[in-house]
MARVO-814952 format. One line per field, with one value per residue (C-alpha): residue number from 1; residue in one letter; x, y, z. Coordinates in steps of 0.25 Angstrom, whole numbers, plus 5000, padded with zeros to 4 digits. Layout:
<nodes>
seq	[NUM, ...] $
type	[A, ...] $
xx	[X, ...] $
yy	[Y, ...] $
zz	[Z, ...] $
</nodes>
This chain:
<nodes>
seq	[1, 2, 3, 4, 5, 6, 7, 8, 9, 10, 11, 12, 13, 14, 15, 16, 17, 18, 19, 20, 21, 22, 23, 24, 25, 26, 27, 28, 29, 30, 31, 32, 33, 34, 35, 36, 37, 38, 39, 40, 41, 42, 43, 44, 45, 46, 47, 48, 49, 50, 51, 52, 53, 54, 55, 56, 57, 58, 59, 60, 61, 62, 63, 64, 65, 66, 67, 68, 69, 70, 71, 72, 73, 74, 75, 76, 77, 78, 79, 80, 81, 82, 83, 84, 85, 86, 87, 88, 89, 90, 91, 92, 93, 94, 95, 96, 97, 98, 99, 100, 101, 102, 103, 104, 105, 106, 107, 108, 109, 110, 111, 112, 113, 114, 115, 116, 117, 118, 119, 120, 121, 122, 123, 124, 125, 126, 127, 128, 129, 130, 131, 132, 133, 134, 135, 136, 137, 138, 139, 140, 141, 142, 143, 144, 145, 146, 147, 148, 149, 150, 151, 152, 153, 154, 155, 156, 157, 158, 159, 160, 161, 162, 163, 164, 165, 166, 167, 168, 169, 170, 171, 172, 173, 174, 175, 176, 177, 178, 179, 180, 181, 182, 183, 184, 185, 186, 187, 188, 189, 190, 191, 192, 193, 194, 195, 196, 197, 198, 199, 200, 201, 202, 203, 204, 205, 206, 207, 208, 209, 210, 211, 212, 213, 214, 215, 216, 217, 218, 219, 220, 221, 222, 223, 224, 225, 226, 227, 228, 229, 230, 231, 232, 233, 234, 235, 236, 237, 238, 239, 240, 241, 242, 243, 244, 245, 246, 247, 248, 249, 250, 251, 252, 253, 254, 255, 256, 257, 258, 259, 260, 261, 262, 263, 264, 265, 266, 267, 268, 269, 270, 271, 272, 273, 274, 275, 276, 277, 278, 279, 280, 281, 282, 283, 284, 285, 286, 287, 288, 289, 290, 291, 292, 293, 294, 295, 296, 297, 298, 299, 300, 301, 302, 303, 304, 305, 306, 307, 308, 309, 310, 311, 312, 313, 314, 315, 316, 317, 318, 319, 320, 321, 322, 323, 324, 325, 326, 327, 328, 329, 330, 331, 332, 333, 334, 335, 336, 337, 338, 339, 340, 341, 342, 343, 344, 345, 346, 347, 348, 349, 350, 351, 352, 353, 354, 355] $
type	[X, X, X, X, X, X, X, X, X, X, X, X, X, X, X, X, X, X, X, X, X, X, X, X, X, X, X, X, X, X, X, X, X, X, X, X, X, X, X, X, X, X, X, X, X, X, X, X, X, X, X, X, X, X, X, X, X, X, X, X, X, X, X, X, X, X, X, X, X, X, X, X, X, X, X, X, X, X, X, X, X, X, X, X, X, X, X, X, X, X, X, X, X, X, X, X, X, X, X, X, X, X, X, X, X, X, X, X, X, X, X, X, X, X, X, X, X, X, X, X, X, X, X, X, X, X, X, X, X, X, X, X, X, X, X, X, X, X, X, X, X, X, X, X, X, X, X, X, X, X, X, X, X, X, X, X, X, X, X, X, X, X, X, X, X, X, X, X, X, X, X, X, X, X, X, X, X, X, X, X, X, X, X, X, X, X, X, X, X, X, X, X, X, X, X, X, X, X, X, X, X, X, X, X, X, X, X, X, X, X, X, X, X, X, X, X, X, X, X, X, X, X, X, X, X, X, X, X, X, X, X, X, X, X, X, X, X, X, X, X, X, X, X, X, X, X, X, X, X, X, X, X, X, X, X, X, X, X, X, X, X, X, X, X, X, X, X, X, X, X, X, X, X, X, X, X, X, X, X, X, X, X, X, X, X, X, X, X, X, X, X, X, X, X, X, X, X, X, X, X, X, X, X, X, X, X, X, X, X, X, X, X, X, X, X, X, X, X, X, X, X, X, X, X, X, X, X, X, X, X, X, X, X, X, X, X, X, X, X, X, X, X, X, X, X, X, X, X, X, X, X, X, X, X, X] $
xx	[4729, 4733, 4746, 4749, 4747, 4756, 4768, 4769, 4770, 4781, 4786, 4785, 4799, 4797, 4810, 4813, 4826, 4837, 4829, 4816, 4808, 4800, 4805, 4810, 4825, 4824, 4819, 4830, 4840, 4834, 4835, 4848, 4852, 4845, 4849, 4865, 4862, 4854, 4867, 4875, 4869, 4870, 4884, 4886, 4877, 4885, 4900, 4893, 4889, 4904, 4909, 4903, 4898, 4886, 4883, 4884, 4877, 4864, 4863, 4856, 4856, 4845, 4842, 4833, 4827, 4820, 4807, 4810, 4807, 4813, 4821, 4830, 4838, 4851, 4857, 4871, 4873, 4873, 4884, 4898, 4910, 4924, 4929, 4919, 4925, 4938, 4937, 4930, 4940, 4949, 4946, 4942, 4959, 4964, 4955, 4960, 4973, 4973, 4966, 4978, 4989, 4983, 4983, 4999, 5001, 4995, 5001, 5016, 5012, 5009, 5021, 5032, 5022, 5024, 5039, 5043, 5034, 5041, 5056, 5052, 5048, 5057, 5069, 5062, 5061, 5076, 5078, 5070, 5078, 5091, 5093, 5092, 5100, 5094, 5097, 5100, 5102, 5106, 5105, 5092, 5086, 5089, 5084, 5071, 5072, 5073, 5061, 5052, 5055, 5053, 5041, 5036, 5040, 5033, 5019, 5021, 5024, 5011, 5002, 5006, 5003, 4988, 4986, 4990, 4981, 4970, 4972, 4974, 4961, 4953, 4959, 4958, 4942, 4939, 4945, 4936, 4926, 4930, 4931, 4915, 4912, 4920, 4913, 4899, 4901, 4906, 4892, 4885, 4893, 4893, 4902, 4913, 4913, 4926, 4933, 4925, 4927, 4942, 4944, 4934, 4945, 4955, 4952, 4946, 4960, 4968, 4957, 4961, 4977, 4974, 4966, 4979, 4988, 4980, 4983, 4996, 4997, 4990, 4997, 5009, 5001, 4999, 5012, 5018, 5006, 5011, 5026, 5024, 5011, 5014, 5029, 5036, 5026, 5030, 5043, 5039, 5032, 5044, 5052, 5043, 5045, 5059, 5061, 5051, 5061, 5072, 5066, 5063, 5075, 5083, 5074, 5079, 5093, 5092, 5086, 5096, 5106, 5101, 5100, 5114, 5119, 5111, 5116, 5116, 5109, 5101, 5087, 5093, 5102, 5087, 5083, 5096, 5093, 5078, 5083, 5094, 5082, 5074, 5084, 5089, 5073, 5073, 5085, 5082, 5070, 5076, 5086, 5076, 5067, 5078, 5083, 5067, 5068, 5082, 5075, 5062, 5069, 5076, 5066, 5057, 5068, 5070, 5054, 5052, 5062, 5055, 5042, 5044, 5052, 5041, 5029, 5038, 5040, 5026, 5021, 5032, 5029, 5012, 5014, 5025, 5014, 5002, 5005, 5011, 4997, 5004, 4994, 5000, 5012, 5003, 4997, 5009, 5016, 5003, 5004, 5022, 5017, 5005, 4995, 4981, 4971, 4957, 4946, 4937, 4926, 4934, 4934, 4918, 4912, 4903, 4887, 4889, 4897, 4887, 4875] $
yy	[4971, 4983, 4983, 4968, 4971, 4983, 4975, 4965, 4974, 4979, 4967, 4963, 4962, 4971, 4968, 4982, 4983, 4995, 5005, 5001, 4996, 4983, 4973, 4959, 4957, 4948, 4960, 4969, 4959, 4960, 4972, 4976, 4966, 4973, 4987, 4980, 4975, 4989, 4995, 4987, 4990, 5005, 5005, 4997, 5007, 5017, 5011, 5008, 5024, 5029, 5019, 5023, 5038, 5045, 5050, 5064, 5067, 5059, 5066, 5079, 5088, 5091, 5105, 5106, 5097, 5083, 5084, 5097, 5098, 5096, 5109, 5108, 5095, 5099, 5088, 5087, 5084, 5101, 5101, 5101, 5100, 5105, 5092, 5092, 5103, 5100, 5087, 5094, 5104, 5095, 5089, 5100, 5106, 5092, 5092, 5105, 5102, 5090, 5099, 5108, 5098, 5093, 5107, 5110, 5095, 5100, 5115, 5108, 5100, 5111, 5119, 5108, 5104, 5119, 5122, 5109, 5114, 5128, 5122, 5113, 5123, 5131, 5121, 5118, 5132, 5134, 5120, 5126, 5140, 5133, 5138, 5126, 5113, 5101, 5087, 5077, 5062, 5063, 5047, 5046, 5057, 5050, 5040, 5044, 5052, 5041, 5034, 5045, 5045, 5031, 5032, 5044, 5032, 5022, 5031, 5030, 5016, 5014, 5025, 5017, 5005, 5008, 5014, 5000, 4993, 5003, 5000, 4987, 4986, 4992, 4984, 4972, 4975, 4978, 4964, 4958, 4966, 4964, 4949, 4948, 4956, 4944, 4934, 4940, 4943, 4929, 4923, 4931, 4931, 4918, 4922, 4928, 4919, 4915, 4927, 4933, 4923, 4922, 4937, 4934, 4925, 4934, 4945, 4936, 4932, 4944, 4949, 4938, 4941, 4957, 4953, 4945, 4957, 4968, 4958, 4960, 4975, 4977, 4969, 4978, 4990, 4987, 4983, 4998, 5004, 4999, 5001, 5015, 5020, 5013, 5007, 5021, 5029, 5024, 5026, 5040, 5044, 5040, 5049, 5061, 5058, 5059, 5071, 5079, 5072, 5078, 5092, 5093, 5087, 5099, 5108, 5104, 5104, 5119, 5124, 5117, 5122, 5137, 5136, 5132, 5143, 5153, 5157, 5149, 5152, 5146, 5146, 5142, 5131, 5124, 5127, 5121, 5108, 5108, 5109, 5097, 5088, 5091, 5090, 5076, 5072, 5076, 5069, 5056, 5056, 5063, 5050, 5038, 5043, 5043, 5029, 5024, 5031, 5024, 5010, 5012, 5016, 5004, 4996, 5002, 5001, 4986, 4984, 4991, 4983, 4970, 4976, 4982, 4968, 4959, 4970, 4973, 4959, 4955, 4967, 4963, 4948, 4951, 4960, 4953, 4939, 4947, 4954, 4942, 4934, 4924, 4923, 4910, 4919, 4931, 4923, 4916, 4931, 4932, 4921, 4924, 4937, 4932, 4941, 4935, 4941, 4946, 4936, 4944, 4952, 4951, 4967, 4966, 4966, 4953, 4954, 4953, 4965, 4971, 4970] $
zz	[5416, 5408, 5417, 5414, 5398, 5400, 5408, 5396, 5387, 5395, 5395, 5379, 5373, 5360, 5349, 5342, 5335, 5337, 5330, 5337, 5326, 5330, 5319, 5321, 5321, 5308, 5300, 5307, 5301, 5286, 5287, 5292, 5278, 5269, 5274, 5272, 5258, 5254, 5260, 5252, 5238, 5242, 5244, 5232, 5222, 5229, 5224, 5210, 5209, 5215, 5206, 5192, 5197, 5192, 5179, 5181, 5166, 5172, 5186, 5191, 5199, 5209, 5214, 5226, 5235, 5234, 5225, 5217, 5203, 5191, 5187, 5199, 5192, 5184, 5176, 5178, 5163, 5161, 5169, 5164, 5174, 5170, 5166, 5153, 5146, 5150, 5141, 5129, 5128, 5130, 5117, 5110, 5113, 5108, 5092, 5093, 5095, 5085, 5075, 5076, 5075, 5062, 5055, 5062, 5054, 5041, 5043, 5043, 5032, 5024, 5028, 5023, 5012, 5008, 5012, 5002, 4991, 4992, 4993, 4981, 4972, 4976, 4972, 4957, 4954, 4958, 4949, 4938, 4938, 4938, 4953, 4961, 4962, 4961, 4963, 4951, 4949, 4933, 4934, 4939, 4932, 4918, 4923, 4925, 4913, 4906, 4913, 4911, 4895, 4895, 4902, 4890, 4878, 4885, 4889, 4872, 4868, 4878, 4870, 4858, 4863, 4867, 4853, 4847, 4857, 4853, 4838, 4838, 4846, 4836, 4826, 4834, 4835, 4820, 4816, 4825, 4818, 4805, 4808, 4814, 4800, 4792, 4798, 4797, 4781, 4780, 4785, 4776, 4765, 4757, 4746, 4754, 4767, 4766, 4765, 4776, 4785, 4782, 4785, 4798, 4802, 4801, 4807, 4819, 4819, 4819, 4831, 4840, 4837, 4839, 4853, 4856, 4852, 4858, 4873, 4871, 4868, 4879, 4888, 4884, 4886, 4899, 4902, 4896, 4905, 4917, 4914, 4912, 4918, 4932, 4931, 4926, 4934, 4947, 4943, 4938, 4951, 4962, 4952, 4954, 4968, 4968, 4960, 4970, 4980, 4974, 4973, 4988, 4991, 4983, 4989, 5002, 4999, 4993, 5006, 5015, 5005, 5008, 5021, 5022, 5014, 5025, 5038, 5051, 5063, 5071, 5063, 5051, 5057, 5060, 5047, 5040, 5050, 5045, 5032, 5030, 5038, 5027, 5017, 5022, 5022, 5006, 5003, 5008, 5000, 4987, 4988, 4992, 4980, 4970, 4976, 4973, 4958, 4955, 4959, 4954, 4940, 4939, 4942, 4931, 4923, 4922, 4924, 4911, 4905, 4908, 4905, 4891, 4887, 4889, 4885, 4871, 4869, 4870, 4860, 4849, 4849, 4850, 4838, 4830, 4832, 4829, 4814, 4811, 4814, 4823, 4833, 4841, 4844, 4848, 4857, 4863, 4867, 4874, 4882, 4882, 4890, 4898, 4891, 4893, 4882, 4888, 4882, 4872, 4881, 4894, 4897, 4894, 4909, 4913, 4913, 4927, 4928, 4919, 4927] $
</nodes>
């Protein structure tokens, strides 16, 4: 009987895969799929690492073998390659270099700054002792003479001008006083109520008219201002210009003049070439000054006559209509010249200014 067993089992027909493991041919299929798809996902990890490589700052360095301690792990983070203090020295050279370029900027600043100084004293001295030549435009210099002497007469009628403003101010403000006292004795003087109250009148009367003439002084005032203090001054201040203009431009002159007397050679034909660039620079500038001078005087020139017309005129007509005590032709020169009076208490700020 034992024989009969043992020949079936012979017999049996055992199913074992290639490997010899005794598992059905279904679960050999699932997985030989998920061994694909685990493959799969490797080699795609393994693109996404080569692409983006590691971070070499966040990575260690494992000394000995698996399961040792702590102290054989250097970080990579200590290490510096080659390439590091290449870029930092790197940069360090170029602030240096740009550091150094600014102070080469200033140093050749300060050297012509310096060598035009010393030419330019050097030719107003030579001017002041009667050595030097210098360069003159007799027209225009009596022109500007002139314009500077009108400019001293007018600084005057100006000074003036405010002292009348300031008196007549003061003046102004004790008739108003003296008016408010006329009227205040009128109430409480029966017996001389009339008279008071005429003389109240009066000298209400002659404030309003001085309130009126102090609008139009002052509108002349400011008018004389402006013409000198901003008109003339501008005028004034391109002159300045262009008489430093004309000392550089004789500075220059005399030191191509000397170099030109001196022996040629080869250094001092580059200096004499130097020399009549620099020349040419302060020409062309000495000339285009003294082109914007000639304009701006003449401008000036007929501006100050419009102005003064018109202000002179306004001041003889608001006199004359004031001391004559004609106070419909005071205020129509106002209105003839545009001049709007300030409403008593205008300059005084608001409350809400005040709080």
């Amino acid at each position: 009987m034992t024989d009969s067993i043992m020949s079936k089992a012979a017999t049996m027909e055992i199913p074992i895969n290639s490997n010899g493991d005794s598992r059905t041919l279904a679960e050999d299929d699932s997985l030989e799929q998920a061994a694909k798809i685990q493959w799969n996902l490797n080699e795609k990890d393994l693109q996404q690492v080569m692409v983006s490589g590691p971070n070499l700052n966040e990575t260690s360095i494992v000394s000995g073998g698996y399961g040792g301690t702590a102290e054989g792990i250097i970080p990579t983070s200590s290490i510096k390659g080659p390439n590091m203090h290449h870029s930092s020295s790197s940069s360090s050279m170029t602030a240096e270099e740009a550091t150094r370029g600014v102070a080469v900027e200033k140093f050749d600043i300060m050297k012509k700054w310096g060598l035009n100084t010393y030419k330019c004293t050097k030719q107003l001295i030579s001017e002041r002792f009667g050595r030097g030549s210098r360069t003159v435009d007799l027209e225009l210099e009596a022109q500007i003479e002139v314009l500077r002497d009108t400019k001293r007469k007018y600084e005057n009628v100006l000074r003036l001008a405010r002292a009348l403003t300031n008196h007549f101010y003061s003046m102004v403000q004790t008739q108003h006083a003296l008016g408010d006292t006329f009227a205040d004795l009128s109430q409480k003087s029966p017996e001389l109520r009339d008279e008071f109250g005429y003389n109240a009148e009066t000298q209400k009367l002659l404030c309003k008219n001085g309130e009126t003439l102090l609008g139009a002084i002052n509108f002349f005032v400011s008018s004389i201002n402006t013409l000198v203090n901003k008109t003339m001054e501008d005028t004034l201040m391109t002159i300045k210009m262009y008489e430093n203009a004309r000392l550089e431009f004789d500075a220059y002159r005399a030191d191509l003049e000397e170099l030109n007397l001196g022996p040629r050679d080869a250094v001092t034909v580059a200096r004499i070439e130097a020399a009549q660039q620099d020349y040419q620079v302060h020409k062309d500038k000495y000339e285009r000054l003294r082109s914007d001078v000639t304009i701006k005087l003449k401008f000036l020139e007929e501006n100050k006559v419009k102005v003064m017309h018109k202000q002179l005129l306004l001041f003889h007509n608001a006199i004359s209509a004031y001391f004559a005590g004609n106070q419909q032709q005071l205020e129509q020169t106002l209105k003839q010249f545009s001049i709007k009076l300030k409403p008593p208490g205008a300059d005084k700020p608001s409350w809400l200014e005040e709080q």
